[in-house]
N, C-alpha and C positions, 0 to 999 in steps of 0.2 A: 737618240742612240748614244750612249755611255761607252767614252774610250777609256783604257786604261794602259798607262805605261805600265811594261812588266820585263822582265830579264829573260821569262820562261821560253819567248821563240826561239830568242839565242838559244839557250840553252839545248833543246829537242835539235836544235841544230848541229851541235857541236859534239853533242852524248857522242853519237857512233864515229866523230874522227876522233875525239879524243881514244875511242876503245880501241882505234888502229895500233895503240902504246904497247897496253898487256898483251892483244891479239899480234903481235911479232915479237914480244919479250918472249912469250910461251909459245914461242914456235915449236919447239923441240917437246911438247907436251900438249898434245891435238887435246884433251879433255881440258885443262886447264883455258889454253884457245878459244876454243867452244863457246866453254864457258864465261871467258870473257865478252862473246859476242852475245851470246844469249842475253846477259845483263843489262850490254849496253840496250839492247833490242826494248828489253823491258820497262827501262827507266825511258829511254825515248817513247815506247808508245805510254805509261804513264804519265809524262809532262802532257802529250797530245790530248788523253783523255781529261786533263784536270785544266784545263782549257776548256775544253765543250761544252759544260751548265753555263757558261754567261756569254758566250756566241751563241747559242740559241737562245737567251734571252735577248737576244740581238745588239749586244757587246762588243765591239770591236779592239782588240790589243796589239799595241805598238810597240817598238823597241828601237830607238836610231843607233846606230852604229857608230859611222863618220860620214861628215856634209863633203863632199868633194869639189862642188862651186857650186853657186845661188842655184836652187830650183834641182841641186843631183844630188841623192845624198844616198849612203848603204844604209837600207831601213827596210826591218824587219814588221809585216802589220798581218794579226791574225783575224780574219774575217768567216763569211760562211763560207763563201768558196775555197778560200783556201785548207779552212780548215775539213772538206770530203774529201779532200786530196790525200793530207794528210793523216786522215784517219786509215784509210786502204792502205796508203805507202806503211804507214806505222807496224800495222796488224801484219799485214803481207810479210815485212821483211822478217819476223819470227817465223812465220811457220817457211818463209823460203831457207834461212838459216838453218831451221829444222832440217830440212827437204836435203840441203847440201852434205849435209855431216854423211846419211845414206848413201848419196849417189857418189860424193869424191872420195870416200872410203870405199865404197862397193867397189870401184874401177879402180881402187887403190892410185888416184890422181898423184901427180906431181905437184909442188910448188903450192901445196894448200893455202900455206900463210899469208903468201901474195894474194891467193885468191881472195879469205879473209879479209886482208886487209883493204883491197880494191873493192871490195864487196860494201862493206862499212862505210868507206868516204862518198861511194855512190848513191847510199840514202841520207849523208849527211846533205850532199846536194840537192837532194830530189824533195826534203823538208825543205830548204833553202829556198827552191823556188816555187812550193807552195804559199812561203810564210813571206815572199817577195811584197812590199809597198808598192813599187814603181818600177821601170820597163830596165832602168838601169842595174838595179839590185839580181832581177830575174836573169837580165842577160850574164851577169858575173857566174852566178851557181848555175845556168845554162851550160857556161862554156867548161865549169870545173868539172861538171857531172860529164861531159863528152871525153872529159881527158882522165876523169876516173875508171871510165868503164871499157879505155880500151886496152888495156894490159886485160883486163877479162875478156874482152872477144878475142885476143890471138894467144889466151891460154895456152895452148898446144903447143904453141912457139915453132911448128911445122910450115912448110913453104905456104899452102891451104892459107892457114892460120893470118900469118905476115900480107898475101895478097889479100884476104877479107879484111884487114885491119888496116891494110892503106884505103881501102874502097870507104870503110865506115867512117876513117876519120877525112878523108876526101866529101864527102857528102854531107859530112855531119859540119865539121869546122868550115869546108869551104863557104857553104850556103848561109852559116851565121853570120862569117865575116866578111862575105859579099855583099851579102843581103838587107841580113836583121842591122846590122852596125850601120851602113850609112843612111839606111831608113830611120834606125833609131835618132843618128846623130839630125834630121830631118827634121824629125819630129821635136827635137827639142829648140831647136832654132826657130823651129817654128811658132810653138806653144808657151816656150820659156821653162817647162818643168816636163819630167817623164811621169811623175805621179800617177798611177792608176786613180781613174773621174769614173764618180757614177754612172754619168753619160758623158764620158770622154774628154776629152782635152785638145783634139785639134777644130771642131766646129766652128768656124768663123775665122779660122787662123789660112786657112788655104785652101783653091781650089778642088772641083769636082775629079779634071784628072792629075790632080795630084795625091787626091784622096787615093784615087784608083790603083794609082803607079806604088802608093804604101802600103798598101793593103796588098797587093799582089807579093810585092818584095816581102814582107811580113810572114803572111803564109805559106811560101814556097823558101822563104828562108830559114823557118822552123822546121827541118828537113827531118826532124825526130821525128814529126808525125806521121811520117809515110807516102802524104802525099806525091803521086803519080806526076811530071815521072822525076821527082827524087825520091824514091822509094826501096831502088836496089840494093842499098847498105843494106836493109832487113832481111831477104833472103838469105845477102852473103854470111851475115853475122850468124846464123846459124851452126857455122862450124865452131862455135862456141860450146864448155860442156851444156847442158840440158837446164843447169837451175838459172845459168847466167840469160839463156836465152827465156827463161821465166822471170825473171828482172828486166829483161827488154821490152818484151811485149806485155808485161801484165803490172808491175810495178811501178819501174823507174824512168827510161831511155822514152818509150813512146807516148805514156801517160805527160810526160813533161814536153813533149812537143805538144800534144792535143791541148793541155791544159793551157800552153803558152800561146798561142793562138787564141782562144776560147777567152784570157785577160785581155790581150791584145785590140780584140774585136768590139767587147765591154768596158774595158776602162781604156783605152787610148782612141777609137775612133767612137763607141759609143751610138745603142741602136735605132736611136733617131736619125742621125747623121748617118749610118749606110742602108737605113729605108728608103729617106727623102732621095739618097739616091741610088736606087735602088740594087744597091750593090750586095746585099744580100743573097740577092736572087742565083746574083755569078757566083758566091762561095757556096750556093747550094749547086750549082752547077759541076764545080772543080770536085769537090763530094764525092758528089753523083756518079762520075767520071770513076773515079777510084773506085768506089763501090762494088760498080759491077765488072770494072776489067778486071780487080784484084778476083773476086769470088770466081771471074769464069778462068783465070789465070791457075786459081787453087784445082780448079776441076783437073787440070791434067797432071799435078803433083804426084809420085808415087813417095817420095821421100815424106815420113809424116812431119817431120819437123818443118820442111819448106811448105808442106799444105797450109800448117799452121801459121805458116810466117805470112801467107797472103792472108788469110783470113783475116790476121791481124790486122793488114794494110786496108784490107775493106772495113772494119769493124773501127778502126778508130776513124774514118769520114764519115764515118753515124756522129761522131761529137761532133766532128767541124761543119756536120749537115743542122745540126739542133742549133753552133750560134748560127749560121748562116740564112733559117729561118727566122729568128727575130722575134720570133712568138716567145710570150711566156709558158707555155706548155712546152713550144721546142725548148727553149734553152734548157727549161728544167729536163727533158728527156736525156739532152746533151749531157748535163752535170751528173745525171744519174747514173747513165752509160760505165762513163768513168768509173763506179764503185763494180757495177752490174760485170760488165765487161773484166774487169780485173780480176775475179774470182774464177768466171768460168772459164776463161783463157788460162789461167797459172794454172787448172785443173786438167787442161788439157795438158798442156807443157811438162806437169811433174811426169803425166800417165804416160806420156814418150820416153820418157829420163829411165821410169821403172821400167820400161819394158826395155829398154836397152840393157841397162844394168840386168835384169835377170835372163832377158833371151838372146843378147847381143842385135836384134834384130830393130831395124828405122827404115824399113822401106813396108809400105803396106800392102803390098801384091805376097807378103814374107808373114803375115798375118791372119793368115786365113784358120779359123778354131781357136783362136790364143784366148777367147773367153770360157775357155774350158780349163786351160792351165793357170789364167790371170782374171778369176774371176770380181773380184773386187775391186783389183785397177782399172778393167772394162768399164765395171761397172757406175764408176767415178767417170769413163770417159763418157758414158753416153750422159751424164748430168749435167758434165762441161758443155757436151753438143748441142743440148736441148737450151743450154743459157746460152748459147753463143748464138743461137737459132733462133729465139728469142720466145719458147713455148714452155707454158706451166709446166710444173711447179717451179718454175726456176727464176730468180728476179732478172734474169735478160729479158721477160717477159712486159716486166714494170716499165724498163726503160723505152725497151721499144714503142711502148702502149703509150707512153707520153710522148714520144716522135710521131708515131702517126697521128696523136691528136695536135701535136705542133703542125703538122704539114695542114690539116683542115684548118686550123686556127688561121692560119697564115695566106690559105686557102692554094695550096703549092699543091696540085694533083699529080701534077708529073712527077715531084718528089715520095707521094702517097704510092708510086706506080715503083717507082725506084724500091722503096723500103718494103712491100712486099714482094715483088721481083729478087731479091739481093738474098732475102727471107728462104725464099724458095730452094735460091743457089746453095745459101747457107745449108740448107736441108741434103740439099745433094752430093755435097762432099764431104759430109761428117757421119748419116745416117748409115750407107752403106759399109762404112768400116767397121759400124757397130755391129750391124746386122751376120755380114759373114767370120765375125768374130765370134758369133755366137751359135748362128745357123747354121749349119754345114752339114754336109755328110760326112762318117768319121773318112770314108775315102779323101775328099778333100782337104781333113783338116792337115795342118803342116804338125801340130801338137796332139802327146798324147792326151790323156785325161785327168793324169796326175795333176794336183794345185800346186805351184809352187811360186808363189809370192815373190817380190824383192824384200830386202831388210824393210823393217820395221818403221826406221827412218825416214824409209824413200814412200811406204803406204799412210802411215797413219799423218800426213800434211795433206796428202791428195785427196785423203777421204774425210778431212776437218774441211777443206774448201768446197769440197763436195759439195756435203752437210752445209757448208753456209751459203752455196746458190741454191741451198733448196728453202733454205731457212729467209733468206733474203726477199722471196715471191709472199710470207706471209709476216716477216718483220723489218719490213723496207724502212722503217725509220732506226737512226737519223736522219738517214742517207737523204730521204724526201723531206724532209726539214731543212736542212741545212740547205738543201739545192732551191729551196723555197723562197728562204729569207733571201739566198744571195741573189736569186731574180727578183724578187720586189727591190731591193736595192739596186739592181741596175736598171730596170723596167721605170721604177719610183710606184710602182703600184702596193 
C-alpha cells in the first residue's frame, strides 16, 4: 500500500472556513454570498474528487500538521473510509447550500450571513474528521463541529430556540468532555499513541473490563450518534430552520458521531480484540435497543419533522449495529449505510422544509391530499421512504442487504429479527403519509387540486437526491468500493 504526503486534506479542509471571509464581506449582497459559498462548495468537493483514483487504487494520503508530544500529533490521513465520508459530506453540502438559498429566502429568514457562515465552518469540521489520522486530531474537529453548529440550531434566537441549544450543547459537549476525553486521555497512557491501527492499538495493553468500561465511555460519549438515552438533543434540535436539521441528520452532526465510533471500534480497540471478547455482541445489543425504541417512538410523531428526527436515531444504530457485528459483510453494510442513508434522509428533510415554506403546514394529521397540490415533492418523499425503508429501487436497499447478510455471516439471528422488525416499523411510519397524501377522497383532502410547488430552489435539490437514491440501488459504486477496500484493511482480508 503506497502512502503519499500531500497538502490537498488540508486544503478540502480549510476551502469552506476560509469562504466564511467573502461569505460575511458580502453580506449585504445574498447573490454575491451565494455565490461565494457555492465555490467554496465546488472547489471542496473537487480536492475530494481528485483524491479518489489513488484511494481506490489503495493509496493512502497523509498530511501532518503539528506533533503536540511523542505519539499525539494534528495529522490529517486520507484513506477508504475516510474518504465515503467525505465524498456524501462533499456532494451533500452543494445541493444543501442549493436547498437553503429557497428555503431562507422563501420565509424571508433573518440573520442569513451567520447562517452561511456557521453553515461553512460545519463542513469544514465534518472533512476534518473524516480526513482524521488519530483519535486526537478527530476529537479536536469533533468538538469545533459541536461549537459550529450551535448558533445554527438556536437560529431563531426565540426562548424555544436558547432551551434547544442549552439541551444540544448539554448532550453534545457534556458527554465528549465526560466521556470521549478521559477515555481518550486512557487510551493513550495506555497504548503510548492515539493513532488509528488496522487492528487497534490497545490489545495487550489492558484489561477485559477495561476494554469494557472504554468502549462503553467511547460509544455513549459520541452522543452525535443518537444513541439512546443520549439521544434527546436530536428531537429538541429540530426547532432549527429545515436545511440545518438536513445537515444534522443527513450530512454533518450525526454522520460524524456514527462515523466516530465506527473509527473508534476499527482503529483503536480493533475487531479481534472485541470478538475474543465478545464485546461486539453488547454493541449490537445498545443498537438494537435504539432501533426499535426510536422507530416505535416515531410511530406516535405527528410533527413530521420530529418523526423524522427518531427515524434518524434508529437509522443511524444500523451503522453502530454493522461495526458491532464484526463481520466483513456488516461492517461494509455499516460504511454503506452512511452514503445510503444520507441521501434518503436529506430527501426527506428538504420535502418537510418545501412543504413548510409553500403550505406553512409540519404536522402530518394537516396533510391529508397535499399530493395533489405537491405533487413532485410527495413524490421525492415517497423515494426517501422507500430508502430509509430499505426497498428497491432505492440504494437503502444495498445497505440493508449487506446488514442482513452481516448479521448471517456473523450468525447474530436476533440481530437478523431486529433489522427486519425495525424494516417493517420503518414501513409504518412513512408509507402512510404517502398514501393519504395522495389517496383521499376530495372530501377529506385539506387541499385543493391546483399544483403549486415551492421555489425552484427549495424542489430541484430534493428531486437531484431523489434521483440519486434511485440512481444509487443501480450505481452503488464507489460507495461499495471504497467501503471494500477499508474493511479488508481492517478485517486484513
Amino acid at each position: 500500500m503506497e502512502t503519499r504526503t500531500s497538502i490537498k486534506p488540508l486544503l478540502a479542509v480549510l476551502v469552506s472556513l476560509a469562504a466564511v471571509i467573502p461569505i460575511t464581506a458580502f453580506g449585504r449582497n445574498p447573490n454575491l454570498r451565494e455565490a461565494s459559498t457555492f465555490l467554496a462548495g465546488i472547489i471542496k468537493f473537487g480536492l475530494v474528487v481528485s483524491m479518489v483514483p489513488f484511494i481506490l487504487d489503495g493509496g493512502t494520503i497523509e498530511f501532518s500538521i503539528a506533533e503536540v508530544l511523542p505519539g499525539l500529533a494534528i495529522m490529517l490521513k486520507v484513506d477508504a473510509m475516510g474518504m465515503l465520508f467525505a465524498l456524501v459530506s462533499s456532494t451533500l453540502w452543494i445541493v444543501t447550500s442549493a436547498y437553503s438559498i429557497g428555503y431562507m429566502r422563501g420565509l424571508d429568514e433573518h440573520s442569513q450571513t451567520r447562517y452561511f457562515s456557521f453553515f461553512a465552518v460545519a463542513l469544514s469540521a465534518t472533512i476534518g474528521v473524516a480526513f482524521s489520522a488519530n483519535l486526537f486530531t478527530m476529537y479536536l474537529f469533533y468538538e469545533m463541529l459541536s461549537l459550529a453548529t450551535y448558533p445554527l440550531v438556536t437560529h431563531h434566537q426565540d426562548q424555544e430556540a436558547r432551551i434547544s441549544g442549552r439541551k444540544y450543547l448539554g448532550f453534545i459537549l457534556g458527554t465528549s468532555i465526560g466521556l470521549v476525553l478521559p477515555a481518550m486521555l486512557v487510551t493513550y497512557f495506555a497504548a503510548g499513541t492515539l493513532d488509528f491501527g488496522a487492528q487497534g492499538i490497545l490489545a495487550g495493553h489492558i484489561g477485559k473490563t477495561a476494554v469494557t468500561v472504554l468502549l462503553l465511555m467511547f460509544v455513549f460519549g459520541f452522543a452525535k450518534a443518537g444513541i439512546m438515552p443520549f439521544h434527546a438533543w436530536l428531537p429538541a434540535a429540530m426547532v432549527a430552520p429545515t436545511p440545518v436539521s438536513a445537515l444534522l441528520h443527513a450530512v454533518a452532526v450525526v454522520k460524524v458521531g456514527v462515523f466516530s465510533i465506527f473509527l473508534v471500534v476499527t482503529g483503536i480497540f480493533g475487531t479481534e480484540l472485541l470478538a475474543s471478547l465478545h464485546l461486539g455482541t453488547v454493541l449490537c445489543y445498545i443498537a438494537a435497543f435504539t432501533i426499535l425504541t426510536a422507530s416505535l417512538i416515531a410511530l406516535s410523531q405527528d410533527g413530521l419533522k420530529r418523526r423524522l428526527a427518531f427515524s434518524t436515531i434508529g437509522q443511524l444504530s444500523y451503522i453502530v449495529l454493522g461495526a458491532g457485528l464484526l463481520s466483513p459483510k456488516g461492517l461494509t453494510g455499516g460504511l454503506v449505510h452512511i452514503a445510503m442513508h444520507a441521501f434518503g434522509k436529506i430527501t426527506l428533510f428538504m420535502c418537510a422544509g418545501a412543504i413548510f415554506v409553500a403550505t406553512g403546514k409540519k404536522y402530518i394529521s394537516e396533510m391529508v391530499g397535499i399530493g395533489r397540490r405537491m405533487p413532485v415533492t410527495m413524490t421525492a418523499f415517497l423515494i426517501g421512504s422507500l430508502s430509509v425503508i430499505g426497498l428497491p429501487p432505492t440504494g437503502g436497499f444495498i445497505s440493508k442487504w449487506f446488514l442482513v447478510l452481516g448479521t448471517l455471516e456473523a450468525d447474530q439471528t436476533v440481530m437478523l429479527v431486529v433489522l427486519l422488525a425495525s424494516s417493517l416499523l420503518n414501513a409504518a411510519y412513512f408509507l402512510p403519509i404517502v398514501y393519504r397524501a395522495f389517496f383521499c377522497t376530495p372530501e377529506e383532502s385539506m387541499f385543493g387540486d391546483t399544483v403549486e410547488e415551492p421555489p425552484l430552489w427549495c424542489v430541484v435539490p430534493l428531486v437531484f437526491t431523489a434521483t440519486a437514491s434511485v440512481a444509487l440501488v443501480y450505481f452503488p459504486q464507489p460507495f461499495i468500493r471504497l467501503a471494500g477496500l477499508a474493511v479488508r484493511a481492517i478485517t486484513g482480508g
